[in-house]
KENU-892576 format. One record per residue: residue number from 1; x, y, z of N, C-alpha, C in turn. Coordinates in nm, 3 decimals. Atoms other than C-alpha are relative to their C-alpha. Layout:
REM KENU-892576
i;n.px;n.py;n.pz;ca.px;ca.py;ca.pz;c.px;c.py;c.pz
NUM;X;Y;Z;X;Y;Z;X;Y;Z
...
//
This chain:
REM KENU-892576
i;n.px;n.py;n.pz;ca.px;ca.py;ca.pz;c.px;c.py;c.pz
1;-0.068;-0.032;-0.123;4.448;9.833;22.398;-0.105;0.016;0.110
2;0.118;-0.082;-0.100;4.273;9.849;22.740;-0.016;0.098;0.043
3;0.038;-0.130;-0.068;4.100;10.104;22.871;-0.122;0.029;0.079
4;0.114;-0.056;-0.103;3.869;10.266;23.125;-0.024;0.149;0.000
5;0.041;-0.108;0.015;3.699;10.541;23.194;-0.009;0.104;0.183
6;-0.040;-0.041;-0.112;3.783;10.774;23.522;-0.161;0.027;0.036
7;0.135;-0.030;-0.046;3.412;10.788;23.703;-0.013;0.165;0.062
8;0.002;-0.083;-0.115;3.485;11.087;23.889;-0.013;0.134;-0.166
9;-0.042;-0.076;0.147;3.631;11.309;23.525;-0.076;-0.017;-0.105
10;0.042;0.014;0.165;3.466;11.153;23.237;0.117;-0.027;-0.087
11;-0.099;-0.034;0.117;3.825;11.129;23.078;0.015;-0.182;0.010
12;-0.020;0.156;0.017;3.877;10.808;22.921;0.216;0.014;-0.026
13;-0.136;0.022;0.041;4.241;10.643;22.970;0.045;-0.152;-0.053
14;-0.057;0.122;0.043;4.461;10.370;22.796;0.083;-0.034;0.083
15;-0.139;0.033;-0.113;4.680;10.157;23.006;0.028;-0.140;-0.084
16;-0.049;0.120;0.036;4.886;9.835;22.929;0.076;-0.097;0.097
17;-0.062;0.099;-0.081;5.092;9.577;23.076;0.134;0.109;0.059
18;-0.186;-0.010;-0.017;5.452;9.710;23.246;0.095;-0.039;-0.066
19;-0.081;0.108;0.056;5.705;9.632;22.995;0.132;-0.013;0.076
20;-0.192;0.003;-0.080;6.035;9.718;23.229;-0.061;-0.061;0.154
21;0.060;0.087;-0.080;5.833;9.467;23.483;-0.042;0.047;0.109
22;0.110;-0.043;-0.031;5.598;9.501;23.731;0.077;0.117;0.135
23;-0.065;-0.071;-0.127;5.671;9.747;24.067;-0.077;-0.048;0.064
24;-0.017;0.096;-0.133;5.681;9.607;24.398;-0.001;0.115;0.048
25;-0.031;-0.095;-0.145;5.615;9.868;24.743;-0.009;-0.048;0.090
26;0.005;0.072;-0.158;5.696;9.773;25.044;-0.156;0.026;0.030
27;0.126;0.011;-0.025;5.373;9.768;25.279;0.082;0.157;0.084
28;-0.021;-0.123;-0.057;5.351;10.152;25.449;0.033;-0.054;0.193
29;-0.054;0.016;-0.085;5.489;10.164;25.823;-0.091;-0.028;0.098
30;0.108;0.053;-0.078;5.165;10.151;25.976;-0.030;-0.172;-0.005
31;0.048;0.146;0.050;5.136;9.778;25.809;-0.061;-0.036;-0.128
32;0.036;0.063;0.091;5.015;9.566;25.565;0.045;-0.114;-0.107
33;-0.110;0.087;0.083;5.155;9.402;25.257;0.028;0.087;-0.090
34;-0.062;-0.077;0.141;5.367;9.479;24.946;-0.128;-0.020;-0.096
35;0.058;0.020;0.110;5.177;9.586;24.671;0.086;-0.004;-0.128
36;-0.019;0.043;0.108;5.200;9.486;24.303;-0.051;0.112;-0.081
37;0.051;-0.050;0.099;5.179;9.741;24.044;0.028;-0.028;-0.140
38;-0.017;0.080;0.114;5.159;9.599;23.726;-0.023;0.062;-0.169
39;0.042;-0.051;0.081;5.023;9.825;23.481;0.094;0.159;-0.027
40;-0.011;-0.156;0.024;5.099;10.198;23.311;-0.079;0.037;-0.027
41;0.095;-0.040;0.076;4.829;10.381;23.216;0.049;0.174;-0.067
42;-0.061;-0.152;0.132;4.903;10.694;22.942;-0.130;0.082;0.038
43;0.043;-0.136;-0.066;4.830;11.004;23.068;-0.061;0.110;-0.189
44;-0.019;-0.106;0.090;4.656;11.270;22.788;0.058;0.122;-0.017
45;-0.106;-0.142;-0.033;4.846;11.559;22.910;0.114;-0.020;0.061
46;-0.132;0.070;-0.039;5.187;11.505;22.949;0.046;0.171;0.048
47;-0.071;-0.124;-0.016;5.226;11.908;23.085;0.084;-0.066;0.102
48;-0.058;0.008;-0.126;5.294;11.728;23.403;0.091;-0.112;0.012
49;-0.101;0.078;-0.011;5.590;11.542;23.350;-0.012;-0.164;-0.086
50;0.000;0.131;0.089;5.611;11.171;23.205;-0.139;-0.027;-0.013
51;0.092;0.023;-0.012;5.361;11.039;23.002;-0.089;-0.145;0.001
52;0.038;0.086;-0.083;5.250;10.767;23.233;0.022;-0.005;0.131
53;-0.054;0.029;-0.179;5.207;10.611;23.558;-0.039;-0.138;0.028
54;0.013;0.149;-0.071;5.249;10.302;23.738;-0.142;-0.017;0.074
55;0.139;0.016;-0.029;4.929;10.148;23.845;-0.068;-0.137;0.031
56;0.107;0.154;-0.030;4.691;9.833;23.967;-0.131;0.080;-0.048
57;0.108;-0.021;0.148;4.436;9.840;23.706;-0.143;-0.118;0.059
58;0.085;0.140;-0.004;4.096;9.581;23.846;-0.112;0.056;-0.044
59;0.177;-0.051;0.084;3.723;9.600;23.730;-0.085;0.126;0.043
60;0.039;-0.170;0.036;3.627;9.887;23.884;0.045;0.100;0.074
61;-0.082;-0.026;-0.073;3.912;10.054;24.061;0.125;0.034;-0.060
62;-0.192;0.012;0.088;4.279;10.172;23.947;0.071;0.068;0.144
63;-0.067;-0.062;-0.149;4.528;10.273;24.220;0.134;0.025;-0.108
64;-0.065;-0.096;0.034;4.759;10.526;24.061;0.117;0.057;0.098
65;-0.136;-0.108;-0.050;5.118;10.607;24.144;0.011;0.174;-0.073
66;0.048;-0.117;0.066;5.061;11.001;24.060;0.146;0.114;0.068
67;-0.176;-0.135;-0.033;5.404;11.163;24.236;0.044;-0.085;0.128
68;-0.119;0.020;-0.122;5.670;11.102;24.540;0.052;0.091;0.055
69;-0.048;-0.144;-0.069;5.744;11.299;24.804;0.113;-0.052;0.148
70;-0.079;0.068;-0.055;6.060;11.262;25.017;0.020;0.087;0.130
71;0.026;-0.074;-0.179;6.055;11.366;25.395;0.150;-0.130;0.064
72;-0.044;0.049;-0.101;6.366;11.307;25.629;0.118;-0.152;-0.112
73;-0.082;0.082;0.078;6.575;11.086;25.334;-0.080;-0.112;-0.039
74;0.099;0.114;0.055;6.236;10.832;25.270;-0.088;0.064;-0.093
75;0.061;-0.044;0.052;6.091;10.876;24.977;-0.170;-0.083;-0.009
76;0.118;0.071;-0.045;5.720;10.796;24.981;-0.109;0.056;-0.107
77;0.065;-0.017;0.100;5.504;10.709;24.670;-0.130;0.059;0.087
78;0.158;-0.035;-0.041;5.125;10.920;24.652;-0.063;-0.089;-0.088
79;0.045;0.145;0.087;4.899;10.659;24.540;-0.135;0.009;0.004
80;0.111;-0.102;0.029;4.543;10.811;24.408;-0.056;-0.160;-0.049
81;0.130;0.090;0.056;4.229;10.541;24.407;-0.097;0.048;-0.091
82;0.042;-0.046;0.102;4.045;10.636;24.114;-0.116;-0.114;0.002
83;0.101;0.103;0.077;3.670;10.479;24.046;-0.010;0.007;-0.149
84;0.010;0.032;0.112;3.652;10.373;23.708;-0.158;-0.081;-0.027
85;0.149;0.059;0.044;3.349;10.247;23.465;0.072;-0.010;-0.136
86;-0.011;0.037;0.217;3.350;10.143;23.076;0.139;-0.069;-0.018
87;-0.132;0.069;0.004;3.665;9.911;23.165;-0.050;-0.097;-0.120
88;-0.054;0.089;0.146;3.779;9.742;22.799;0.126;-0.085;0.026
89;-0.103;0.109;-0.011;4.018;9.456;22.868;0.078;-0.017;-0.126
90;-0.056;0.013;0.118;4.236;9.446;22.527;0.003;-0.113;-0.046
//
């Protein structure tokens, strides 16, 4: 299975493909484009609710859907850049 290693923590995580297919976000209101999240990566502590999260997984980078917070009836993913090292491709 692949995996990386969080640069910042030291905690090594497993992630895989999306099997209920990939997530799509619009681009934020300021601009941009839709992103592609394609991955889950498995969380070791599941105190905090499901254990995973949606994610873009590249060589040395992960961008982490990590919660949602809804202001005014829009809900609006938080989306945590994470440096990574010791990436294992499966």
């Amino acid at each position: 299975m692949p995996s990386f290693k969080h640069a910042d923590t030291g905690v090594f995580f497993d992630y895989d493909d999306a099997c209920g297919g990939d997530i799509v976000l619009a681009p934020p209101p300021h601009g941009g484009r839709n992103v592609t999240y394609p991955h889950v990566v498995y969380l070791k502590n599941e105190v905090h609710g499901q254990g995973w999260r949606h994610a873009l997984v590249k060589r040395g980078v992960a961008y982490v859907i990590t919660d949602e917070r809804e202001s005014d009836g829009v809900v609006w993913n938080i989306i945590e850049r994470w440096d990574i090292s010791s990436h294992v491709k499966g």
